[in-house]
N, C-alpha and C positions, 0 to 999 in steps of 0.2 A: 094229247091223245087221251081220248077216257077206256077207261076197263072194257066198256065192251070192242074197242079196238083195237086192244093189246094183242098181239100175234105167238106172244110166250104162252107155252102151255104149261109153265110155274108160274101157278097164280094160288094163292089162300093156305102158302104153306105146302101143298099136295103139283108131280108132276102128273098130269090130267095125257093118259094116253089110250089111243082108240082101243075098244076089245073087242074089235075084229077090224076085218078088212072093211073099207066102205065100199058102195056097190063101185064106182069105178077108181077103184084104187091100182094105182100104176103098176104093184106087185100082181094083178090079177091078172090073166092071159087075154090076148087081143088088144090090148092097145088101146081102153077106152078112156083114153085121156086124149086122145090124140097129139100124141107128144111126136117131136120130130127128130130126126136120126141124133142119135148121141145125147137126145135131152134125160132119158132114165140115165144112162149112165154118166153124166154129171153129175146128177143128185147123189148116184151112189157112190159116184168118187169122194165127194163131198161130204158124206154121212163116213164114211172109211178116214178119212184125210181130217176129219174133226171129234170124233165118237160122239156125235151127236145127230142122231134120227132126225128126218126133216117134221115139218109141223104136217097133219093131213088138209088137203084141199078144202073137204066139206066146212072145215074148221075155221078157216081164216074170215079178216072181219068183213070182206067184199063179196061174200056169199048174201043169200036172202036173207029176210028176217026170219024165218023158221027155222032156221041152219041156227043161228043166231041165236036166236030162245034155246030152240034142244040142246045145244052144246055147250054154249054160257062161256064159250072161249075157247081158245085154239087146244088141240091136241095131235099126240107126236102122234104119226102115221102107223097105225098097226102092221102093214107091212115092212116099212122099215125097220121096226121096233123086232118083228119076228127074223127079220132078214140079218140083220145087224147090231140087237140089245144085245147079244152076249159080249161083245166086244165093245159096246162102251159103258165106259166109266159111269157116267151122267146114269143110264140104263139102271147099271147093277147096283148101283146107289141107292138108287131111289126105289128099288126091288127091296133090299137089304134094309132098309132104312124104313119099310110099310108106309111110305110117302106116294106109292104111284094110285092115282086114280083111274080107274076103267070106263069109260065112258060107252054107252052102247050105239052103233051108227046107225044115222037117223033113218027112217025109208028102205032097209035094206030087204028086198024081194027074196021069197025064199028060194028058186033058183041063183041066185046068185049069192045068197047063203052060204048054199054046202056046194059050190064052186070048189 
């Protein structure tokens, strides 16, 4: 697997996590993930049950190439991170540690900005 298919969003020393929500980030209202009954709340079990925030969608390496270039690799989900960083480890580490990188989300319309 090469770098640009790595799905960790520790990569170059720094945990690289969104800073902010991405336009359809599953923490947003309405459902634009089209996710099916019980699929957020797996994830969220899952982020509770490991303290560790899932990666965000736009991020992973089966996105386009422009997702791709703008991101340069996966990062934790700004929702998640806001919903659930204070209680993990991983999180306040890397807060405490000035290891977290902010990455800004790519295309984000400004309606759905200040959502």
């Amino acid at each position: 697997m090469s770098d640009e298919e790595r799905v960790e969003p520790y990569r170059n020393g720094k945990v690289h996590v969104m800073a902010d929500r991405c336009d359809t980030c599953v923490f947003r209202p309405g459902n634009l993930m089209h996710l099916g009954p019980g699929q957020l709340k797996g994830l969220t079990d899952h982020v509770q049950a490991t303290g560790v925030p899932f990666t965000c969608h736009q991020t992973l390496p089966y996105n386009t190439a422009e997702y791709r270039r703008h991101y340069g690799g996966a990062a934790l989900c700004a929702g998640a991170v806001e919903a659930y960083g204070g209680a993990s480890p991983a999180v306040r580490l890397a807060l405490a540690l000035d290891v977290a990188v902010f990455v800004p989300p790519a295309h984000q319309p400004a309606d759905v900005a200040d959502a």
